[in-house]
Biopython code that builds the backbone (N, CA, C, O; Angstrom):
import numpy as np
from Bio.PDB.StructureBuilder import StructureBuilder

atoms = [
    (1, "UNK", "N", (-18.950, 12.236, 37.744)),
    (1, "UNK", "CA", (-17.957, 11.714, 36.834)),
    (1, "UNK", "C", (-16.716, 11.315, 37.635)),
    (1, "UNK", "O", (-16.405, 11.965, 38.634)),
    (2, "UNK", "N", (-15.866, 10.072, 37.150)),
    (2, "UNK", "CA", (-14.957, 9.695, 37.631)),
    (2, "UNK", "C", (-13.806, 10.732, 37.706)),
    (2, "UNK", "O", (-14.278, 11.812, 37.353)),
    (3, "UNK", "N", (-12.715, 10.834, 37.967)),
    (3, "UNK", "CA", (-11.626, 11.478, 38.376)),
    (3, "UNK", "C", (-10.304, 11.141, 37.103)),
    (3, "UNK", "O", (-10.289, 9.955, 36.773)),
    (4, "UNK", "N", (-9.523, 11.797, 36.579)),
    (4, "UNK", "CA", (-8.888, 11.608, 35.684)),
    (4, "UNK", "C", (-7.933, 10.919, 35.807)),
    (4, "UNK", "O", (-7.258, 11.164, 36.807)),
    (5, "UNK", "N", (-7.460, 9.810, 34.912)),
    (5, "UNK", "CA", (-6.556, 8.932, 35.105)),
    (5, "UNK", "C", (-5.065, 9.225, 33.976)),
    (5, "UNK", "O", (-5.209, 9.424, 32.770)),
    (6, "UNK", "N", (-4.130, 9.203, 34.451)),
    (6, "UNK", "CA", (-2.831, 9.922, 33.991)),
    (6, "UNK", "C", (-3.106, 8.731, 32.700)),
    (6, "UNK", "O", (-3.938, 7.832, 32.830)),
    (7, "UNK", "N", (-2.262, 8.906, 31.472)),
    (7, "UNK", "CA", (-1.658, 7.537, 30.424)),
    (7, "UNK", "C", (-0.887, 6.968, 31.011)),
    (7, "UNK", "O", (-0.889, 5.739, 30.938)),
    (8, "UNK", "N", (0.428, 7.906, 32.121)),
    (8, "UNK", "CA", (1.528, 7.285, 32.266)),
    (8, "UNK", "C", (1.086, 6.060, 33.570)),
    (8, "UNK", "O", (1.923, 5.245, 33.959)),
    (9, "UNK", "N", (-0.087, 6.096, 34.034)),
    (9, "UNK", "CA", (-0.318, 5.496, 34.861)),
    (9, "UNK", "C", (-1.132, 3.908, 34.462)),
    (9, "UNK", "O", (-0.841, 2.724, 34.627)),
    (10, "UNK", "N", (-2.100, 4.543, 33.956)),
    (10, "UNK", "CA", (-3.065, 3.047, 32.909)),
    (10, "UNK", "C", (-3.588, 3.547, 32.093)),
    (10, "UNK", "O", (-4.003, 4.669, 32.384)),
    (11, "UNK", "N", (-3.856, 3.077, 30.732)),
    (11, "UNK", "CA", (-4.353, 3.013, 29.341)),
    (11, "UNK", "C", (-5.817, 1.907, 29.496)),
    (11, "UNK", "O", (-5.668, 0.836, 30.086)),
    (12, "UNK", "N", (-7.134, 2.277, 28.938)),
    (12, "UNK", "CA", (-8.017, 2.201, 28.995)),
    (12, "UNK", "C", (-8.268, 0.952, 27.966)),
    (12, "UNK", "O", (-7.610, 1.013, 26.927)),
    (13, "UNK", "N", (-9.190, -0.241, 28.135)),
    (13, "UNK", "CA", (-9.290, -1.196, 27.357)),
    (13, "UNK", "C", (-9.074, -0.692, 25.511)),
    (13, "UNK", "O", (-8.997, 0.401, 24.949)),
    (14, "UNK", "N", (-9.041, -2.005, 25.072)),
    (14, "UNK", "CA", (-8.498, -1.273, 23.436)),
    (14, "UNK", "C", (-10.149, -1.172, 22.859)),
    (14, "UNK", "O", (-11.057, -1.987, 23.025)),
    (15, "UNK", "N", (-10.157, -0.338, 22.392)),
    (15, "UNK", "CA", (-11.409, 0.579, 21.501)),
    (15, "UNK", "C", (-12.969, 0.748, 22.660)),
    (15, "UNK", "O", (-14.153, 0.590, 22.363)),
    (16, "UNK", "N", (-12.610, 0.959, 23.423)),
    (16, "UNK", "CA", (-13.440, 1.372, 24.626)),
    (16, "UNK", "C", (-13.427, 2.654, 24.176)),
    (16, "UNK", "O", (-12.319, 3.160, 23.997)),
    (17, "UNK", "N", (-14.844, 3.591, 23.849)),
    (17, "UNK", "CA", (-14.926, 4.830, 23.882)),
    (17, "UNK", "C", (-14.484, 5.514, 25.621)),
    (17, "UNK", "O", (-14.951, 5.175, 26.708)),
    (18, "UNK", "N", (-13.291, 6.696, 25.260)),
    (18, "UNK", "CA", (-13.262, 7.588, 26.971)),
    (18, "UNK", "C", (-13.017, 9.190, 26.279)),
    (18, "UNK", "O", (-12.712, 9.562, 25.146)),
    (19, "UNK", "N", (-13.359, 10.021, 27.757)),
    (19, "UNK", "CA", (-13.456, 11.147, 27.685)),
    (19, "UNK", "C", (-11.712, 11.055, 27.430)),
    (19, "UNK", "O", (-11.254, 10.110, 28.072)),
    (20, "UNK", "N", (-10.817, 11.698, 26.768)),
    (20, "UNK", "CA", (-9.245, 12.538, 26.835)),
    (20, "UNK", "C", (-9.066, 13.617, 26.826)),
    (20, "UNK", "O", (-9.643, 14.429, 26.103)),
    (21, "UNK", "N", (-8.036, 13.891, 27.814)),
    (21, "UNK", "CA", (-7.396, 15.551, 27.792)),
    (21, "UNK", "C", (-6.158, 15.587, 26.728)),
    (21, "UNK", "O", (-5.121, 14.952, 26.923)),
    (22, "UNK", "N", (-6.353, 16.280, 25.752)),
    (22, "UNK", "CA", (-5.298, 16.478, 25.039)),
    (22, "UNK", "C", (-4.530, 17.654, 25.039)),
    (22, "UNK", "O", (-5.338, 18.533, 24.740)),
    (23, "UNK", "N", (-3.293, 18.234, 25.225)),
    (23, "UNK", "CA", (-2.732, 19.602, 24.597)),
    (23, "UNK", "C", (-2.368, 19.432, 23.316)),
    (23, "UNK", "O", (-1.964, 18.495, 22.628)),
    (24, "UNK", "N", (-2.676, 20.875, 23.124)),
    (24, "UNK", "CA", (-2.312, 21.253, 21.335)),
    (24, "UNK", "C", (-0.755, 22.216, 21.440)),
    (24, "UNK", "O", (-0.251, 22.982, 22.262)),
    (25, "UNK", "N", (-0.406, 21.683, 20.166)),
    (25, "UNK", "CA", (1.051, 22.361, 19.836)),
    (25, "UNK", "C", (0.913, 23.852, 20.825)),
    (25, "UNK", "O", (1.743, 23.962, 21.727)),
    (26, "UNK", "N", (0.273, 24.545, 20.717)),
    (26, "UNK", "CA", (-0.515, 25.897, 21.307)),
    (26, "UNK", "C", (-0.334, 26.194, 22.399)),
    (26, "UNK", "O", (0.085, 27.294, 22.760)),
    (27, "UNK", "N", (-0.639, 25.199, 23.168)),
    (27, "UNK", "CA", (-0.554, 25.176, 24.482)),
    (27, "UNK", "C", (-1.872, 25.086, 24.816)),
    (27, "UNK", "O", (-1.973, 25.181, 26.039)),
    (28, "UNK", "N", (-2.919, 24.947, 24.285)),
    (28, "UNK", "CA", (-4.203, 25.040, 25.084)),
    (28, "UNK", "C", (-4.871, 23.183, 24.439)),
    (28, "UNK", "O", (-4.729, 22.516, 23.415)),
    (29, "UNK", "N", (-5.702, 22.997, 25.962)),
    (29, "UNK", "CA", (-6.181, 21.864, 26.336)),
    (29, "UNK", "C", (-7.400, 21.719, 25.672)),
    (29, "UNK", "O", (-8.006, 22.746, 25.368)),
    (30, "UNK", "N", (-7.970, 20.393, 25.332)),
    (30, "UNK", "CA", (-8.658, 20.351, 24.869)),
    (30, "UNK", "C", (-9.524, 18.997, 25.268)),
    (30, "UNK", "O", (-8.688, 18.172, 25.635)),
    (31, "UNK", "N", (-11.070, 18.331, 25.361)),
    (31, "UNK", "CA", (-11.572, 17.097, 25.990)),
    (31, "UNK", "C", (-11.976, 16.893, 24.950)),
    (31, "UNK", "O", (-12.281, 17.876, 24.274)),
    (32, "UNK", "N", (-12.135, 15.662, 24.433)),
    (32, "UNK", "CA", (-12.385, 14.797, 23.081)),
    (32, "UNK", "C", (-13.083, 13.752, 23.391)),
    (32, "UNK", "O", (-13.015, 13.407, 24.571)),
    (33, "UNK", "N", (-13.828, 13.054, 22.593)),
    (33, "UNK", "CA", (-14.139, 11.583, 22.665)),
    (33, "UNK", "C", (-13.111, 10.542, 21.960)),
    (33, "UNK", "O", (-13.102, 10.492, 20.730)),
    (34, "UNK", "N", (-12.278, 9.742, 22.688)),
    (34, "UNK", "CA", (-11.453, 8.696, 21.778)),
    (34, "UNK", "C", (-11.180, 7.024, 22.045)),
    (34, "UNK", "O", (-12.051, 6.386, 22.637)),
    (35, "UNK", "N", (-10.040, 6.408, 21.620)),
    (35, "UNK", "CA", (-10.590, 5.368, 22.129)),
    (35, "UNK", "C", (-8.536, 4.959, 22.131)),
    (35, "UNK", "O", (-7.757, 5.848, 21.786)),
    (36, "UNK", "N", (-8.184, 4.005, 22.424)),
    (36, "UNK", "CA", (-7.018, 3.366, 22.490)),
    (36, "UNK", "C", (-6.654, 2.161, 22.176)),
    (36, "UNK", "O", (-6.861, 1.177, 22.886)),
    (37, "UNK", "N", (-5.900, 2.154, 20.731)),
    (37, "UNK", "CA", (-5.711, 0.706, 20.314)),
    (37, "UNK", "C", (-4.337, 0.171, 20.844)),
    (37, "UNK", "O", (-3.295, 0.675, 20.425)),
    (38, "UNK", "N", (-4.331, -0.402, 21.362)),
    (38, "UNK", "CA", (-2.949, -1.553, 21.807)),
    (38, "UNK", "C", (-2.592, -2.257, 19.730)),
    (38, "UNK", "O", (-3.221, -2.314, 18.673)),
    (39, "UNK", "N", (-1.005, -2.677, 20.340)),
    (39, "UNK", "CA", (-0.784, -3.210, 18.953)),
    (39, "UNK", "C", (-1.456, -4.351, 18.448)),
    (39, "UNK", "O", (-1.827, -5.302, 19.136)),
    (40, "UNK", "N", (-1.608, -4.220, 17.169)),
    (40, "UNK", "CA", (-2.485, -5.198, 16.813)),
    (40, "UNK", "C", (-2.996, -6.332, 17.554)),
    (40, "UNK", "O", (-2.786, -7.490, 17.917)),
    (41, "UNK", "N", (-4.112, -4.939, 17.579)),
    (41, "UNK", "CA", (-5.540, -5.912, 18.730)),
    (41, "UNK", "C", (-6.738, -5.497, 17.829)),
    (41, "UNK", "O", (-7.781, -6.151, 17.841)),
    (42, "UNK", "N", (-6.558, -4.335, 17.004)),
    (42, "UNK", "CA", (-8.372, -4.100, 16.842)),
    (42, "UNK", "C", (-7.730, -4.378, 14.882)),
    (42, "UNK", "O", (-7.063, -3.512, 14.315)),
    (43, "UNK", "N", (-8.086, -5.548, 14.281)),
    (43, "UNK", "CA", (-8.407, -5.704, 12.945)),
    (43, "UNK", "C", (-9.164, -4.803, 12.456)),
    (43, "UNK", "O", (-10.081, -4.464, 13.204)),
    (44, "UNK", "N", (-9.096, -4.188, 11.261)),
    (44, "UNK", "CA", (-9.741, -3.289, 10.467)),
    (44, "UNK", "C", (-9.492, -3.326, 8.992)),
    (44, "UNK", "O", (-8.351, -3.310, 8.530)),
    (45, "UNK", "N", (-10.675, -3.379, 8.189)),
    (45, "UNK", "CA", (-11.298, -3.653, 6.683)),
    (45, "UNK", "C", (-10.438, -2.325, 5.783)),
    (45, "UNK", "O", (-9.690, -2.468, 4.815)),
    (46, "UNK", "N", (-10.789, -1.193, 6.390)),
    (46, "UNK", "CA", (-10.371, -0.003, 5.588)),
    (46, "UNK", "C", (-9.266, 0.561, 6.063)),
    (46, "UNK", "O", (-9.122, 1.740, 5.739)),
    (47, "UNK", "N", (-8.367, 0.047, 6.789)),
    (47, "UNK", "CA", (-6.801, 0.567, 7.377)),
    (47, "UNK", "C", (-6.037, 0.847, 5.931)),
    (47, "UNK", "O", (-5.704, 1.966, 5.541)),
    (48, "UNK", "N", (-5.863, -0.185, 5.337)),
    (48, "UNK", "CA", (-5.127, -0.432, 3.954)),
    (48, "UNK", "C", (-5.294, 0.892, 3.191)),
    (48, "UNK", "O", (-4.360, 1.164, 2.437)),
    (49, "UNK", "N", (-6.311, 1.763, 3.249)),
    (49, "UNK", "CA", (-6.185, 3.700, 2.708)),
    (49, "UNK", "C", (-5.680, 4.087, 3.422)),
    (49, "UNK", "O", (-6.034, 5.255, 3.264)),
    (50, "UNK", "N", (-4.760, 4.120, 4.563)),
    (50, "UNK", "CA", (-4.434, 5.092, 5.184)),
    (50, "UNK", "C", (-3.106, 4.822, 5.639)),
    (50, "UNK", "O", (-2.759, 3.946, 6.431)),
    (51, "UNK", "N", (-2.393, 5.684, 5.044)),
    (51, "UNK", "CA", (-1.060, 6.090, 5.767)),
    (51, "UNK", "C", (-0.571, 5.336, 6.781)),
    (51, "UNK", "O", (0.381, 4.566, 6.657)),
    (52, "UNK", "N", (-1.321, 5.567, 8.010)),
    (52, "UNK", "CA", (-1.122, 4.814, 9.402)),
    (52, "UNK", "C", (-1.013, 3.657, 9.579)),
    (52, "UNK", "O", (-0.564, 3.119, 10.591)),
    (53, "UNK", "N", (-1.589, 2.913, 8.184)),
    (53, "UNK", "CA", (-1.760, 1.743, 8.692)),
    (53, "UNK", "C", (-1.073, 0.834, 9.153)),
    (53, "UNK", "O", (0.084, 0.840, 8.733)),
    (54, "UNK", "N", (-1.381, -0.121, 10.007)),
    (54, "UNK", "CA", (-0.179, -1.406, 10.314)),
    (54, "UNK", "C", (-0.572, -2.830, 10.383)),
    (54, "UNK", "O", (-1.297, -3.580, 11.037)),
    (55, "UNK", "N", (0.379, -2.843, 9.246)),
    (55, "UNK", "CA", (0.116, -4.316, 8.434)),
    (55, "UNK", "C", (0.910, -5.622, 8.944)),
    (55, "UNK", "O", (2.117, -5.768, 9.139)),
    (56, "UNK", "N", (0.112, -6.293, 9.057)),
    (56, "UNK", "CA", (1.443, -7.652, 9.690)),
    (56, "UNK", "C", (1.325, -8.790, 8.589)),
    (56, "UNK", "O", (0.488, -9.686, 8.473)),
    (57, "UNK", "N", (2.474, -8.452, 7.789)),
    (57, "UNK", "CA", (2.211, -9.653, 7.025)),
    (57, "UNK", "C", (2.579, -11.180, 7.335)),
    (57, "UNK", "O", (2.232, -11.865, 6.373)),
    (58, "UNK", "N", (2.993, -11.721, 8.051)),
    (58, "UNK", "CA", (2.603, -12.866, 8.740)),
    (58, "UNK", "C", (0.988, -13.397, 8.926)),
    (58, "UNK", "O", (0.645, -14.568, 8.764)),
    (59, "UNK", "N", (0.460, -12.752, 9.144)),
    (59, "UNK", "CA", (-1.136, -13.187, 9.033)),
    (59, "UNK", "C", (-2.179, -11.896, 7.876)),
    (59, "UNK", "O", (-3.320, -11.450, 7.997)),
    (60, "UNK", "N", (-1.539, -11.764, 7.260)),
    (60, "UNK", "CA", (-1.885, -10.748, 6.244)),
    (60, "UNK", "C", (-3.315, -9.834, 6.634)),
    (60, "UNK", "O", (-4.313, -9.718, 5.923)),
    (61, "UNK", "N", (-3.103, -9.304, 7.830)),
    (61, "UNK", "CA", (-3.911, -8.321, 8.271)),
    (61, "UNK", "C", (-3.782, -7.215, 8.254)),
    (61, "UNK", "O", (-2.632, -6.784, 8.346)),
    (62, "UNK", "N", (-5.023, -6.175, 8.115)),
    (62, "UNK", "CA", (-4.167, -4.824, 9.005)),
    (62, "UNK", "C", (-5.307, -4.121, 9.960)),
    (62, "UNK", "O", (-6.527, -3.964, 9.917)),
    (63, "UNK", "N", (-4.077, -3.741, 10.967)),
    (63, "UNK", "CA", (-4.973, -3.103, 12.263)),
    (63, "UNK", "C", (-4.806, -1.807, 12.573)),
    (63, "UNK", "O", (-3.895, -1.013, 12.336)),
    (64, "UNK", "N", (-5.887, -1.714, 13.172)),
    (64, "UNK", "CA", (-5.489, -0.012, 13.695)),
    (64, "UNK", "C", (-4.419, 0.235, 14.250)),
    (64, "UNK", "O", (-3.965, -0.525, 15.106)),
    (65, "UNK", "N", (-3.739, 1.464, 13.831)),
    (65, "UNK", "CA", (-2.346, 1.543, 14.012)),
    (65, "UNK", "C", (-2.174, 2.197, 15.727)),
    (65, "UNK", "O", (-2.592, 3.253, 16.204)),
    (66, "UNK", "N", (-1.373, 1.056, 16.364)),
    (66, "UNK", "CA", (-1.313, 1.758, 17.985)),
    (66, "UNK", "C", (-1.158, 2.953, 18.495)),
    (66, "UNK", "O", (-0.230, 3.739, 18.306)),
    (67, "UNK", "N", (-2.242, 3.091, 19.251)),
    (67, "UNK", "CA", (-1.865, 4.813, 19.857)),
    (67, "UNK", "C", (-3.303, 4.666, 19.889)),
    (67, "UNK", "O", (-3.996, 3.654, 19.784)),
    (68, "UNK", "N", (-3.792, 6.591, 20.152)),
    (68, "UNK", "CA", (-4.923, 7.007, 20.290)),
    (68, "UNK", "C", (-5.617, 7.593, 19.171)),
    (68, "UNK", "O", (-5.068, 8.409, 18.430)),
    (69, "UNK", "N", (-6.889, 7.177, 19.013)),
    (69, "UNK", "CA", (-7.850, 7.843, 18.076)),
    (69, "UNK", "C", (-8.781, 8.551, 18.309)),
    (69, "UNK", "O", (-9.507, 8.235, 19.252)),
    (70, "UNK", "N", (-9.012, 9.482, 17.706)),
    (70, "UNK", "CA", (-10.390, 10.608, 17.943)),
    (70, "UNK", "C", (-11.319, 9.521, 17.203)),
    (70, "UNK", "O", (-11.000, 8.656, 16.388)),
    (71, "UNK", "N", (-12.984, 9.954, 17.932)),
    (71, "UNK", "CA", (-13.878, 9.571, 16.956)),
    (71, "UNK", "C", (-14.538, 10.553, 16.712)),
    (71, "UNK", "O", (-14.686, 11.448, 17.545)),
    (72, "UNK", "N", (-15.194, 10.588, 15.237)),
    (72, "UNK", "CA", (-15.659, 11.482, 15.317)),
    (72, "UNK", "C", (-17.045, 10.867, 14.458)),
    (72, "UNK", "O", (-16.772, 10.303, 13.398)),
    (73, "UNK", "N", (-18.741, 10.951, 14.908)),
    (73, "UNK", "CA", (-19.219, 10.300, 14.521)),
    (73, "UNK", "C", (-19.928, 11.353, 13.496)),
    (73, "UNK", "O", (-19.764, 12.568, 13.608)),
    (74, "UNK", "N", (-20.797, 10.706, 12.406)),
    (74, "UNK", "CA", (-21.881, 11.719, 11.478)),
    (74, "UNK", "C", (-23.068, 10.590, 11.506)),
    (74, "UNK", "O", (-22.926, 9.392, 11.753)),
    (75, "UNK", "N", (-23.859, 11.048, 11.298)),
    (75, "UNK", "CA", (-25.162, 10.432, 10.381)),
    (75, "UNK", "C", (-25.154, 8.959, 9.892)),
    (75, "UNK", "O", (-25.779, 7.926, 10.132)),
    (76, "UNK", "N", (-23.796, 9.505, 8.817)),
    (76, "UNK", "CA", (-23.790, 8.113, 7.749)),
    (76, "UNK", "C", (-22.655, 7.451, 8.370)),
    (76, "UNK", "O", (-22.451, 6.390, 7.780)),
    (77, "UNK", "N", (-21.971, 7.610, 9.161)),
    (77, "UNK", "CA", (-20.237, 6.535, 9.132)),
    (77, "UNK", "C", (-19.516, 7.321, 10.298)),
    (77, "UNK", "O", (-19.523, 8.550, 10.366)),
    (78, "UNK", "N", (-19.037, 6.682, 10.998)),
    (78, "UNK", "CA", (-17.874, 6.772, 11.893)),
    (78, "UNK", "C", (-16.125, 6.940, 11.087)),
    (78, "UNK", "O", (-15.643, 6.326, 10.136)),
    (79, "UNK", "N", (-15.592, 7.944, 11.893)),
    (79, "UNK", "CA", (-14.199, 8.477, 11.378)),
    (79, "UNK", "C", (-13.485, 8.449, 12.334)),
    (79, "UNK", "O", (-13.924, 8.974, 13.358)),
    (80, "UNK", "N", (-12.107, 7.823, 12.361)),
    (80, "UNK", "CA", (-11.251, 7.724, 13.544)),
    (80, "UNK", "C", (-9.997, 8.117, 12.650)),
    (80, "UNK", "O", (-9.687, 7.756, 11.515)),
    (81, "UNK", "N", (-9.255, 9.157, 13.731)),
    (81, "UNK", "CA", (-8.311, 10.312, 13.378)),
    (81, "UNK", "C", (-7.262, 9.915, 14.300)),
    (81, "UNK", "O", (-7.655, 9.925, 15.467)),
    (82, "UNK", "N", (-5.928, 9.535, 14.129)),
    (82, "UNK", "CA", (-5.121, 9.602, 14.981)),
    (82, "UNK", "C", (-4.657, 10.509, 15.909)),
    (82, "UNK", "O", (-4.440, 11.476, 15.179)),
    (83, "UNK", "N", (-4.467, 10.727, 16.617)),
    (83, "UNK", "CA", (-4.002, 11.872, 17.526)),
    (83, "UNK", "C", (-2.871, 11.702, 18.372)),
    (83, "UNK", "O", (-2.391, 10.576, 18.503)),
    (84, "UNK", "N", (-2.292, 12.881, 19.081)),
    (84, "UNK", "CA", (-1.168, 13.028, 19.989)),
    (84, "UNK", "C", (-1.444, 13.733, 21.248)),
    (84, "UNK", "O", (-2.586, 14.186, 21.164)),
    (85, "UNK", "N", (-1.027, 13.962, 22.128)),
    (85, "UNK", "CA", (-0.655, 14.587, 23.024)),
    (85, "UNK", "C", (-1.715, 14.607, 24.202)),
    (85, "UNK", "O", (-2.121, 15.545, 24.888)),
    (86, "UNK", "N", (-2.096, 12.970, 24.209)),
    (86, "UNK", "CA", (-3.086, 12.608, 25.037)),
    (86, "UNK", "C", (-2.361, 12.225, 26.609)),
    (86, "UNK", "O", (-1.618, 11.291, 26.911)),
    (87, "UNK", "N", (-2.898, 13.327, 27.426)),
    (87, "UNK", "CA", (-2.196, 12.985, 28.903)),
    (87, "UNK", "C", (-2.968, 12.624, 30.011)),
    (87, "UNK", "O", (-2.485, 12.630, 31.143)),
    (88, "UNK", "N", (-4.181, 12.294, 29.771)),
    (88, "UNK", "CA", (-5.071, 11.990, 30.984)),
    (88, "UNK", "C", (-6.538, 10.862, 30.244)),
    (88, "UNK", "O", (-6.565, 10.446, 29.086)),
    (89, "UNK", "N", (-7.151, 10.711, 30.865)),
    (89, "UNK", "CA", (-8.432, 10.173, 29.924)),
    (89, "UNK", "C", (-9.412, 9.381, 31.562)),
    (89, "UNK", "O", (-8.914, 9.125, 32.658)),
    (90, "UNK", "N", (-10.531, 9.236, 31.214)),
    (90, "UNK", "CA", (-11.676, 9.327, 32.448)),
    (90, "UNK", "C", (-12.332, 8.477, 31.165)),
    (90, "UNK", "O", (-12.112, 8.568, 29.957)),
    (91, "UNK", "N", (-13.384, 7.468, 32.059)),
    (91, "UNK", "CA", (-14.644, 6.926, 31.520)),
    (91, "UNK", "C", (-15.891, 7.961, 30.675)),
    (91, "UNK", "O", (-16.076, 9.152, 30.926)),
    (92, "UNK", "N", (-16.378, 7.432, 30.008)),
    (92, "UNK", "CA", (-17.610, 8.282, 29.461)),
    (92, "UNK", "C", (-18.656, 8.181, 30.644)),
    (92, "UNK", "O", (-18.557, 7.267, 31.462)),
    (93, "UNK", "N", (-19.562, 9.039, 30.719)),
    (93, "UNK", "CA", (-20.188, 9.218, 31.483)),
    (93, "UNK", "C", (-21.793, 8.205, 31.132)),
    (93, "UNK", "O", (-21.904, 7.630, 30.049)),
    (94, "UNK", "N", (-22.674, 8.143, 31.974)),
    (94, "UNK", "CA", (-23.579, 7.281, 31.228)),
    (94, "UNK", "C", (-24.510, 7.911, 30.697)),
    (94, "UNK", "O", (-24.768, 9.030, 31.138)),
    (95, "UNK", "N", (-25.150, 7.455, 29.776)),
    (95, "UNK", "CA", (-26.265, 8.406, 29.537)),
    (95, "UNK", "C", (-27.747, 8.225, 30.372)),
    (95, "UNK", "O", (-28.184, 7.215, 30.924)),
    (96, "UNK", "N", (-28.329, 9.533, 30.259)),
    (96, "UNK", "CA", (-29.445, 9.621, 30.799)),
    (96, "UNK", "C", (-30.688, 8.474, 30.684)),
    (96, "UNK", "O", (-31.005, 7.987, 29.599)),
    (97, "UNK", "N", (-31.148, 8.222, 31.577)),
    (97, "UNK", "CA", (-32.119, 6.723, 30.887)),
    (97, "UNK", "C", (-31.842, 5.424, 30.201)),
    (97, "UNK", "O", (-32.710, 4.794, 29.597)),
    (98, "UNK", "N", (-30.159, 4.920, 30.360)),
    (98, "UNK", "CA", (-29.679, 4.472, 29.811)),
    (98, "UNK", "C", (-28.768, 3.085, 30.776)),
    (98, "UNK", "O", (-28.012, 3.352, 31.710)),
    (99, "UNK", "N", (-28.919, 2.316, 30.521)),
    (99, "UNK", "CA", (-28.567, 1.263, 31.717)),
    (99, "UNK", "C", (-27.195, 0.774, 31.094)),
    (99, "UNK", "O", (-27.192, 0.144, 30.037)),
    (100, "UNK", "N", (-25.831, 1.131, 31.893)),
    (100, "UNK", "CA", (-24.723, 1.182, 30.941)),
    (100, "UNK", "C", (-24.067, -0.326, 31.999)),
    (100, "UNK", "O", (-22.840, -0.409, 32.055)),
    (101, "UNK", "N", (-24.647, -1.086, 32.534)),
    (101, "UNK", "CA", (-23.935, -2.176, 33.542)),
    (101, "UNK", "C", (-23.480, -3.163, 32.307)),
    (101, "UNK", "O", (-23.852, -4.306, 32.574)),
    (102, "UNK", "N", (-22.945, -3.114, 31.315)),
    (102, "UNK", "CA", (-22.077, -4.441, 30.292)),
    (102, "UNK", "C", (-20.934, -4.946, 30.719)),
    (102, "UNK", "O", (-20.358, -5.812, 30.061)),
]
sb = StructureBuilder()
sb.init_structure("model")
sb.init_model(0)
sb.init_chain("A")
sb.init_seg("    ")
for serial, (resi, resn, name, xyz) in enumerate(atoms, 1):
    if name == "N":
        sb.init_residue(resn, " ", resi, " ")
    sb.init_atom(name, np.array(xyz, "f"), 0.0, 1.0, " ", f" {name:<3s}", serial, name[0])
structure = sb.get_structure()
């Protein structure tokens, strides 16, 4: 696995799944799967329920609201959770049997 790359240093393409190190209010660390939206870059259908959302009405869109998101996947549907206190983040690793050269 690659070596961890600071935020304050570079931010990872916008909605590229990466490994993140997060701290919690707590003090203890935690590795997540998430992804990083730059400002309205990633359009989204169901933003408009949520709080976060960010709407540009000039082109009457709304996008995922900038910053970092957890994903968190199930069965039926994908869920992306805003989050904080993201200080590092590394590539996903590839999977086994899996030819990841895109």
């Amino acid at each position: 696995m690659s070596d961890w790359i600071s935020v304050e240093d570079r931010l990872p393409e916008t909605d590229k799944a990466v490994s993140v190190a997060r701290a919690y209010r707590n003090g203890n660390r935690v590795v997540t799967r998430a992804f990083y939206a730059a400002k309205h870059t990633l359009e989204a259908d169901n933003w408009e329920e949520l709080e976060e959302s960010d709407y540009n009405e000039a082109n009457d869109t709304y996008y995922c609201p900038e910053g970092w998101h957890e994903e968190m996947t199930s069965e039926h549907c994908d869920y992306f959770y805003p989050i904080d206190g993201v200080t590092d983040w590394q590539p996903l690793p590839a999977l086994p049997g899996v030819d990841n050269d895109d």
